[in-house]
Structures are given as C-alpha cells and as structure tokens.
N, C-alpha and C positions, 0 to 999 in steps of 0.2 A: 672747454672741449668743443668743437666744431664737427658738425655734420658730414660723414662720410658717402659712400654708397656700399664699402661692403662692409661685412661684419665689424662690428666695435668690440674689443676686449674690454670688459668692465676691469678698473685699475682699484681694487680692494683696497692696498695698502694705502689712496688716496683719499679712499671712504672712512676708513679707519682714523689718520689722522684728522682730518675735518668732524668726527665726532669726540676725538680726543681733546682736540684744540677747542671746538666749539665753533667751529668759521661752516660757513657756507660752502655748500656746492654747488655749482651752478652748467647747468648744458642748454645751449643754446641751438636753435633747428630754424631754418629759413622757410622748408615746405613740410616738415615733419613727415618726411618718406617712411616707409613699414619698418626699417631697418632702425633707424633714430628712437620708432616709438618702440621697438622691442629693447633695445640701449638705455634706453628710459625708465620703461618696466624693470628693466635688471639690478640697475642702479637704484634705484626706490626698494627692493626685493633684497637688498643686500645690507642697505643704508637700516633697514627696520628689523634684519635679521639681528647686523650687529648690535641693536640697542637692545635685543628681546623682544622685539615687539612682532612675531610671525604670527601674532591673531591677527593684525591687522592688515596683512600682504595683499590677500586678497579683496578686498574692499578699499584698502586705496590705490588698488590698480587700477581697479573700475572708475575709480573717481579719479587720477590722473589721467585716465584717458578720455573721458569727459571733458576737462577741464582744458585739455590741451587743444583736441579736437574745436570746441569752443573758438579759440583765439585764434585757432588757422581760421575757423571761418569766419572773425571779425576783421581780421586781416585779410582773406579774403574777399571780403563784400570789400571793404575800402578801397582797392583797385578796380574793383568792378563797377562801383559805383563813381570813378574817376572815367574812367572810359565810359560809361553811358553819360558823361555830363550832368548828373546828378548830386545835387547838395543831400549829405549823407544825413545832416544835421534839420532837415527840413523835412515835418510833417507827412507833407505831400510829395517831396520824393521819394522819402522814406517808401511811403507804402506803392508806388509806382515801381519803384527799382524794385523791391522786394516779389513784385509780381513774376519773373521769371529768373529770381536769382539761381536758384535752386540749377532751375534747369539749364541756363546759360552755361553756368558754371562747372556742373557737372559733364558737358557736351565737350567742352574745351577746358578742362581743368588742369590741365599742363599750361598752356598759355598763360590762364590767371594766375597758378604758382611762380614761375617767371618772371611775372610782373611784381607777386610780394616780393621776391629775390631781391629783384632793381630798384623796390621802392626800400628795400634794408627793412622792411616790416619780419620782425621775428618773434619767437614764442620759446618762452623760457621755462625752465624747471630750474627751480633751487628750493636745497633741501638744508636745514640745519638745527642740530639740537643744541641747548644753553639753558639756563636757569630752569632745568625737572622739564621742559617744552620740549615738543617736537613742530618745525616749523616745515609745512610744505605749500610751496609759491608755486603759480602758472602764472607768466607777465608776458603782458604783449603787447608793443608800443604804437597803441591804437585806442586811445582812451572812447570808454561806450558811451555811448550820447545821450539824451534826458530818453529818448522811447526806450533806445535799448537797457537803460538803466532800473526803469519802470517795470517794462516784460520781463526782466529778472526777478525783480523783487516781487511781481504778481507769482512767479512760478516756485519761487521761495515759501512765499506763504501757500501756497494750494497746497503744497507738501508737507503741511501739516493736517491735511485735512485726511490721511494716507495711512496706515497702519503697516501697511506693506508694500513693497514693490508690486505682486501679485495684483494686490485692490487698485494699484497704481493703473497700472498696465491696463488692466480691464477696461473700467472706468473709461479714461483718457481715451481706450479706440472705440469705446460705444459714443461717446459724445463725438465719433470722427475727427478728434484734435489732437494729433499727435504730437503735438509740436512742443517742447519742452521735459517731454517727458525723462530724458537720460540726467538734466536737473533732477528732478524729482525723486528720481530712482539713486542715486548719488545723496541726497540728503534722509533717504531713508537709509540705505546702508549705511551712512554716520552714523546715527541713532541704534543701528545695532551692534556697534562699538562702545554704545554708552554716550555717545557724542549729541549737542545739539546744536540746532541752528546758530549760538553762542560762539560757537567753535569755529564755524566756517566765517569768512567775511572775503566782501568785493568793495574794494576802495579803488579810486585812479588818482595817483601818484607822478607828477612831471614826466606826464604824457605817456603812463604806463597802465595798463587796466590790469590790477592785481587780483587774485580770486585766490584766498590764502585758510590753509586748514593750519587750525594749530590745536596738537594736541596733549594731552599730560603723558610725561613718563613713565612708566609703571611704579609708582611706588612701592611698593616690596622689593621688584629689583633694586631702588635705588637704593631704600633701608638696606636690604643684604648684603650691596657694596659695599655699604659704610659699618655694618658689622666685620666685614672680612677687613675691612682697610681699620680699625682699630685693634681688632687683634695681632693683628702683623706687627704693629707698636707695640701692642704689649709682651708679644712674645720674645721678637729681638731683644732679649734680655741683656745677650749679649754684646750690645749696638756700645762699640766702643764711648768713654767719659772723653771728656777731654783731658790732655796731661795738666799737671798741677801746677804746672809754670805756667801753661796760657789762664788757668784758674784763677793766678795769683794775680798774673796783667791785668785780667777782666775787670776784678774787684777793682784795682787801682784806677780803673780807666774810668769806672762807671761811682768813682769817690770825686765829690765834686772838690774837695780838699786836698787832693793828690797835689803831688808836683813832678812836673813834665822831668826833672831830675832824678827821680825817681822810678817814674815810670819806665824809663832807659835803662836806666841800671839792672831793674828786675827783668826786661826784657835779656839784656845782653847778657848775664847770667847764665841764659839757654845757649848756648854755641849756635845748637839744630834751629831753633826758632829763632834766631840771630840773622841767621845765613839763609833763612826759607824766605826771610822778610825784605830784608834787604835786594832780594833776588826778584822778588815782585817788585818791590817800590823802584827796582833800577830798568824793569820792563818795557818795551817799546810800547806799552798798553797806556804807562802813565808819562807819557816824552818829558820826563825834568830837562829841565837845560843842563844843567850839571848831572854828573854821578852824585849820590849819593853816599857816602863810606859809612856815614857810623848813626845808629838808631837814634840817638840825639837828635840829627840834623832832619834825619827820616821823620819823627815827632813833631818839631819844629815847622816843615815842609806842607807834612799833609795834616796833620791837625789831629787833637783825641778821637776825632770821631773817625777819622780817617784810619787812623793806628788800630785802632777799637776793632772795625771791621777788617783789615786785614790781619788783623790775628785770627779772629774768627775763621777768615781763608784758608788760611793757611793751614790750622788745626783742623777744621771740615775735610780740606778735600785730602791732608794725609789721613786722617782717623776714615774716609770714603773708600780709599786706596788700599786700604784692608781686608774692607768687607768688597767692595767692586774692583778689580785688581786693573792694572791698568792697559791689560791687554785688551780694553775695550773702549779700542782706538775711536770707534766713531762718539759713542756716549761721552768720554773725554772731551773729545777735539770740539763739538757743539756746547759744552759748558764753557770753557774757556773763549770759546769764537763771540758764544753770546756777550759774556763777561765785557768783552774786549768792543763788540759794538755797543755795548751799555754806557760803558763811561766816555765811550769817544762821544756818543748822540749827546750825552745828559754834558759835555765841556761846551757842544756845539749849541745847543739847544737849550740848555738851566742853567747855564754858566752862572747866572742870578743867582740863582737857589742849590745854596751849599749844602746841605741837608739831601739831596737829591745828587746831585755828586760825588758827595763821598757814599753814598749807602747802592749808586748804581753797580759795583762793582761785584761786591759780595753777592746782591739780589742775581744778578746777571749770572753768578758763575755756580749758583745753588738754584734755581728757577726749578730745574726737575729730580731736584736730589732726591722728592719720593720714589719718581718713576728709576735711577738711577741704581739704588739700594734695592728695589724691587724686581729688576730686570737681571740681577746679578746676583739674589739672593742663593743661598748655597740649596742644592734638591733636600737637602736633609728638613732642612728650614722651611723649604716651600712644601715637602708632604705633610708635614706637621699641621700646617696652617690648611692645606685641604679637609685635612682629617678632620680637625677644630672647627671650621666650616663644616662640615656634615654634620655634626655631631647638634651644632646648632639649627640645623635644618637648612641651612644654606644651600640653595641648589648650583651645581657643579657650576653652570652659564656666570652665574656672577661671580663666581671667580676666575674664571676664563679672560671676564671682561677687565677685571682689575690688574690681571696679568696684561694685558693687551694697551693697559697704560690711561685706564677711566679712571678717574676719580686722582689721579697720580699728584693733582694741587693739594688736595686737601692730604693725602700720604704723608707729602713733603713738611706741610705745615704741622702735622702732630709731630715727626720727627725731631724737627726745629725746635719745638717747644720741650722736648723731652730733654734737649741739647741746651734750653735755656737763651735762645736766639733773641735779640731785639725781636721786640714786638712790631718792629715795622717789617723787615725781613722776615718774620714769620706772616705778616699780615698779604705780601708782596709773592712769597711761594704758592701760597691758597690764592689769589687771585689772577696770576700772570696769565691766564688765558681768558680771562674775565672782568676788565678794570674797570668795568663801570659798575660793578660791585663793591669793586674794595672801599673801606673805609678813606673818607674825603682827605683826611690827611697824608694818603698815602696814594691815592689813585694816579697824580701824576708822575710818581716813582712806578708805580704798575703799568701804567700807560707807557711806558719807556721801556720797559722790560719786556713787553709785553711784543712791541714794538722792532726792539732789536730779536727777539726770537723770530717775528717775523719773515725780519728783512734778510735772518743766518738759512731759513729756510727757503727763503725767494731766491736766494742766491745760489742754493742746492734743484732749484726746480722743483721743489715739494707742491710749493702754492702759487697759487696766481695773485695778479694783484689785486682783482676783484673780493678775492677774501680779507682782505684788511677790511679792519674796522676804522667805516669812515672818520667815524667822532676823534676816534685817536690821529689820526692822520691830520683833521683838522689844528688841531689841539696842539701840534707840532709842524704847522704849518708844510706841511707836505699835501700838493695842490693837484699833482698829476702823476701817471706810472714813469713820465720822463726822466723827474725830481728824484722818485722814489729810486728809482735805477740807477740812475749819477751816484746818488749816498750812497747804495750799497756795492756799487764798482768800487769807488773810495775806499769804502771799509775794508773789503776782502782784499783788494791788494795793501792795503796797509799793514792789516793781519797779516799777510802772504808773508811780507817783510819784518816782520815784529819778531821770530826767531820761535815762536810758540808751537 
C-alpha cells in the first residue's frame, strides 16, 4: 500500500485474509503525513478488532504512534545530519548536530521531508498474526548507531523505575528532561495490558532498525474457537461416508499384497467412479502424452499412490458437491486452480520426490475443504451449532470468527480424519497456511501447497509479493517477484487452457 494525500479506504476483506492466511500486512509512508497516520491507526483498529483483541486498540495506538513518529525522526536526522556534513555515527558530531536538530528541522520540515523522500528513507507498519502471536513491526531503513542504541535502552530501563504514566510525566518535567518520555509512557501502557519489557524488542536487521511488539492471542478466544470448530465435526452427522466401491479400492490400494489386476477390476466395476477417474487422469492438469482409455493403463501410468489419491478426489469432492453445491463457482474454481498449480510446481520443482507428486494434487484440491463445508453449510446446521456454542458459554465473536474462515486448517484436518484421509493429506490441510509447522516429513508437500495457494491468489490481486514466506520461496528457489510472476503467468494460462 503506498502513501496517498487524500483519504485511504481501509480494505477490510484484505485484513481479513492476512489474518486468515497468517501473512503479513504491510503499509509503507515516505514522510508519514496526518492522513497516512490516521490510515494507519485504522488499519491496526480493525487488524485487532478482527482478532478480539479491542482492549488493546487503544494502547497500541498510542504505541504505534510513537514508534512511527520515532523513525520519521531517525530518518529524519539522517538527512539532516548529511547536509550539515556531520558523521552521524561519531561521538562528537553526534552531540554537535543534535544541538539544533530539533529546531532546524522543525523551521524547514518540508524541505528535510523531501529529502527522506529522495533518499527512499521510509517507515513501515507490518502487522501479522501466526502460532497464538500477534506481531506488530515499525521499520525504518536507518539502522541506530551505538549512542542512539544506548539512549534507548537507558530509557527502557528508567521505565521500569514508573508505576504509571502519571509518575512518569511528573517526574521527568521536574528533573526538566523531557526527552524520552512518549518511550517511557508506551512501555508503561504495555504493562497495563499485562505486557512486559519481554514483549517489546529493538533489533537492526540488514539495514533496517526494527522496534517490534509481539503479543499473545487471547487464549479463551482461541480455546472457544477450537470448541466451536470440533463441534461442527461432531455434529455433521450427517457428513456423507464414502460409497463402498471407493471403500473397497482403498482397502485394496493400501494392501501391500494387492495386485495392480485387481485393483482395476474393482475399480472398473463402478461405471461412475470409472468414468470420474479416468476423466481426471486424461486432464490438461496431468499432460500424458497419450490418452488414457482403460483404468489398467491409468494404474500402470501413475502409480498406487497416484490411483490411491485420486480416488480419494474424486469421492471428496462429489461426496463436497452435496453438502456445498456447485453453484459456488469461486470456492470451486480456487480448489481446482490450486490443485492444478500444485502438481504442475511439485513436476517442475520435486520431480525427484515422487511422494510429493503424486500427493500434490489431492492436497492442493482439498487445502480448504474446512473453510469450503463451513462456508456452505445449510442455516439449519449453522443455528444449531450457534445454539451449541452458547450453551457452552461460547461467546457469539468466536464464532463469527470461525465463520469468517479462522481456524478453517485445523476444520479441514478433523474432517479429513473423520473421512479416514492419509495421514499426510490430513497433516498438509492443518498446515497449508503454516509450513514451517507441519510435521518434517511433510513440510515440503506443505510448503508447495502452501505456495501454489499463494501464487492462485497473487494472481487474483489478493496479496502482494511481499507476503510470501521467504523460507518457502527460498526453499523452492524463487529468488525475486520477477520469477515469481513469470511462474504464475505460466500457470494461469495453462489453467486458462486446461478446459477446467
């Protein structure tokens, strides 16, 4: 998001998925005009409504604007102390230049703004929730120098010597030193949050001077999510079985005694499941060089494991079809799109690693079958499950949130299991927005999935590139947004073409 001059609309539905996904926000400001920090304010005000968290609004507004304030003015002096010819990092001009920074600056403070502009000196807000954390960053690519580094951490500690803002205040203009005191007063409002010095931290980072709160997620909210989100399993009573002919394949597929003549025969036996499978395996998703004609050759082609999981497919998403009907063209067309960037990345990319190939498909085209089932459920089923929630003392907000698509991995992954899903496709649902959780055998099947949901929503303008998770990007050798934009031109017209 870039700095305008009039009003900004705050873009909700974008706060929303960035705490749904778990990715970062991020708003960047070159002079932080009144407009930017009120855009700011709004965005943090809305970011902590949706978590639950409005005890906190007020108090870290104060402390984002501190913290902001701050780095304009380190950014700040850095121009300023470039134009008077002043080494910023030296003792004695340190305290030379500092003798009329205030006032120089304030006299011509357009000018010195200007100058951060040209120098690309900016000051960042990014905001992101993950693992029970709330993560809020003020960066500004102006790393503090050993004084400024020092006079922080002196005014860090003074603020423990404070019980309150009030004793703060006083204090501080009897000794006529005013100077640090919106620190001071920002570390005691933490603390009556519950927060302490712990919480806050200031590192510099390849050439970035970070000043970062992180704080815990409400636990009870998050318990009372995961009460709503298991009883929603338990209740879909009704949550269709699978028919007894893919029942039967399953058994046969996952008998290590089977034989691949076998397997066909019981498969082809289903006309339906004959004709669903074949129809996948001859898709523009999986380019065989040949057609395909008979489940034999299909088995032969792609492999038990391969077969395994597209039965799986196949029975999922019509047994999904039922309960979410398919007139819910966008939720459809993103499970399939992902599907479809899953296995092209993991031919491009893990071509090595078979296991990860064949299992990107199924992962990819189930990734948010909680939110999926949940977003479609019938009103009968969803007053029930509010009702069930009160009764348990549930407050109305968390299940607002759970409708709003929180927790919707972990949803997925109890359904999965209820459905008797490979344990790695259940492990891969519960972490697709999280892979550096999931389980090591499975994280670079997560990290791919993870990955091409991504790249299906980069492609929609959902996210920016800046929200990708480096490590994965690494990890899959994707080095710049240039790369990353090439792949996913590729994919969507390939997809465009695929007849899906």
């Amino acid at each position: 998001m870039a700095e305008q001059k009039k009003k900004i609309t705050v873009d909700i539905s974008k706060i929303k998925m960035a705490i749904r996904a778990g990715i970062p926000l991020s708003i960047t400001t070159y002079t932080l005009p009144k407009e930017m920090e009120e855009y700011m304010n709004s965005v943090l005000a809305v970011f902590l409504d949706e978590l639950n968290q409005r005890q906190m609004i007020e108090y870290l507004t104060y402390c984002l604007n501190e913290l902001m304030t701050n780095s304009k003015k380190a950014n700040t002096k850095r121009v300023y102390f470039r134009e008077k010819k002043l080494d910023i990092n030296n003792d004695t001009d340190y305290e030379k230049g500092m003798q009329d920074f205030k006032k120089d600056t304030l006299n011509n403070i357009n000018y010195y703004l200007r100058l951060q502009k040209e120098a690309g000196l900016y000051v960042k807000l990014v905001l992101q929730t993950r693992n029970g954390k709330i993560k809020v960053e003020v960066r500004n690519n102006a790393e503090l120098t050993v004084t400024e580094y020092k006079r922080m951490h002196d005014k860090l500690s003074r603020a423990q010597q404070y019980t309150s803002p009030d004793q703060a205040f006083s204090q501080i203009l009897d000794d006529s030193e005013g100077a640090g005191l919106g620190l001071i007063i920002m570390i005691l409002m933490l603390e009556k949050i519950g927060l302490t010095e712990e919480n806050f931290q200031i590192v510099c980072e390849n050439g970035e001077t970070i000043t970062r709160i992180i704080l815990p997620l409400n636990e009870t909210t998050q318990k009372n999510i995961a009460v709503v989100s298991h009883e929603f399993v338990k209740i879909i009573d009704d949550l269709p079985q699978f028919p007894d002919s893919i029942v039967r394949v399953n058994k046969l597929l996952n008998d290590p005694d089977s034989k691949m003549s076998d397997i066909a025969a019981t498969i082809s036996s289903d006309v339906s499941l004959t004709t669903d499978l074949l129809k996948l395996v001859n898709s523009a998703t999986f380019a065989l060089a040949s057609p395909c004609k008979s489940i034999g050759d299909a088995v032969k082609m792609i492999g038990i494991g391969g077969i395994r999981n597209m039965i799986i497919s196949v029975g999922s998403m019509n047994e999904l079809k039922k309960i979410a009907p398919d007139d819910k063209k966008e939720l459809w067309n993103h499970a399939y799109k992902v599907a479809f960037y899953s296995y092209n990345l993991a031919r491009n990319f893990c071509a090595s690693d078979r296991d990860v190939v064949e299992d990107s498909y199924i992962c990819g085209l189930l990734h948010d079958m909680g939110k999926l089932i949940f977003d479609t459920a019938r009103p009968e089923l969803m007053d029930k499950i509010k009702k069930l929630s009160a009764d348990k003392g549930v407050p109305n907000n968390a299940f607002e949130k759970l409708v709003a698509g929180v927790n919707h991995g972990e949803l997925g992954a109890l359904i999965a299991e209820k459905w008797n899903f490979p344990q790695s496709v259940i492990s891969v649902i519960r972490h697709h927005h999280e892979p550096d959780l999931a389980p090591q055998e499975v994280r670079k099947l997560t990290s791919l999935i993870y990955l091409a949901d991504m790249m299906v929503h980069y492609t929609n303008h959902d996210v920016d590139y800046y929200q990708f998770d480096d490590d994965v990007l690494v990890t899959l050798g994707i080095k710049n947004e240039q790369q990353l934009a090439k792949i996913c031109q590729r994919l969507e017209e390939a997809f465009s073409t695929s007849g899906r």
